[in-house]
N, C-alpha and C positions, 0 to 999 in steps of 0.2 A: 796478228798482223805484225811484220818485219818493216821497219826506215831504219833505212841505209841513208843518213845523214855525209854529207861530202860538204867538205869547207871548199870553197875556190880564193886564193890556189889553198892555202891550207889554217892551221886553229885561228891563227894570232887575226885573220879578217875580220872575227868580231869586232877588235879596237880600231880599225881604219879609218878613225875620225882624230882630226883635229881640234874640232867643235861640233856641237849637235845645237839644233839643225844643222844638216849639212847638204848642199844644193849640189856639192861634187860626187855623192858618191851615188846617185841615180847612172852616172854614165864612167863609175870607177873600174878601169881595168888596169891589168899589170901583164907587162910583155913576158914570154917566156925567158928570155935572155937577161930579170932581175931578177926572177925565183930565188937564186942561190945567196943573193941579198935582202929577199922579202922582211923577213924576222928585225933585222936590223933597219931595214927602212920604217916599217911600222913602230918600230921601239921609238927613233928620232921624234916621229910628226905625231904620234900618240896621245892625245889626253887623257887617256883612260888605261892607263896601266894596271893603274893599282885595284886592282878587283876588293880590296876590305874598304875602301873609299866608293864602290856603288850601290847607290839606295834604288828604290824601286822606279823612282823616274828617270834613273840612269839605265837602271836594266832594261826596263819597257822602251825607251826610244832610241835606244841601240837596236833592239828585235825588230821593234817599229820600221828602222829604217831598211832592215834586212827585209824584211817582209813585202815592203813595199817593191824592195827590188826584185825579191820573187818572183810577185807580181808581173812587173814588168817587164820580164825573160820569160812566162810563163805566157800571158794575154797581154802583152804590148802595153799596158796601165802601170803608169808608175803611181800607185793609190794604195791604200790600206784594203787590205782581205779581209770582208766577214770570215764569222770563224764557220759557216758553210761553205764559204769558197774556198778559206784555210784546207777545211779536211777532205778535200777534195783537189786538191794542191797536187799535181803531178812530177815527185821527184826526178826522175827519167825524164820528163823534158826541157829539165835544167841540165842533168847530165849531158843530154844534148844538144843544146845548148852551147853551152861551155867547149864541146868535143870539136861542133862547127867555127866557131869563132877561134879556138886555138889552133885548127885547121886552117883555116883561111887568113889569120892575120895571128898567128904566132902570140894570142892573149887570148888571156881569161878576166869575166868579170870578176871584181873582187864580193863576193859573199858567204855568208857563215849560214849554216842549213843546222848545224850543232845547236845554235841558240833556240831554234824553233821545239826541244827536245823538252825544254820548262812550260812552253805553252800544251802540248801534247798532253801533260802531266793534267792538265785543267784548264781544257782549251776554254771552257764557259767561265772562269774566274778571270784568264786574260783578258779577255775580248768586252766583255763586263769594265773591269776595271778600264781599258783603253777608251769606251764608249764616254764613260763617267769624267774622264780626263784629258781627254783630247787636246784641249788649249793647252795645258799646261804641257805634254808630250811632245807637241808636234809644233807651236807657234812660239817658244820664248826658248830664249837660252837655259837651257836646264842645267849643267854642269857647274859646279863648282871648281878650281883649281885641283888636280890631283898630283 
């Protein structure tokens, strides 16, 4: 089997947080007319640059959050995917998605589909792991300064 992985709009969406939790990026889009500043918007409000600075609760509630938004462009639930709903995850209707919404209002959601490429690897070690930890993923401030 072939995923075709598509960032919206493109890599750097993984770090589109400021802070994790973050209650903005269930509804995070970027108009077409700042594409050509994206990279450098995300560099400014970024806390997560430095990728030698992320440990596994960093990585997990980054994907976390991504997943979640999947989610909610896929079946309307901004909620956490079992990992049978994961793999069963329809990329094409985020594709379209994204195609309808930059149609009709010149934006795309901001989300990283790339990330999802390390769950893939062991979707039942993720989803494990995420079960195991939940609180600490999803209800406190996980970050450290980077």
């Amino acid at each position: 089997m072939v995923i075709l992985f598509i960032n919206y709009p493109m890599m750097q969406s993984y770090k589109h947080f400021n802070k994790l939790p973050s209650d903005q990026f269930e509804n995070l889009e970027i108009s077409i007319d700042k594409l050509k500043e994206y990279k450098e918007l995300v560099g400014n409000i970024s806390s997560y640059k430095d990728l030698n600075k992320y440990d596994y609760i960093t990585y997990y509630s980054l994907t976390i959050h991504h997943l979640r938004k999947a989610n909610k462009i896929v079946y309307n639930v901004y909620d956490l995917l079992g990992k049978e709903e994961y793999l069963k995850l329809n990329m094409l209707k985020i594709y379209e998605y994204q195609i309808n919404l930059l149609n009709e209002k010149r934006r795309v959601s901001v989300l990283n589909t790339c990330i999802f490429a390390l769950i893939d690897f062991a979707p039942t070690k993720f989803f494990n792991f995420v079960e195991k930890n939940k609180n600490i993923l999803l209800l406190v401030k996980l970050f450290r300064s980077c």
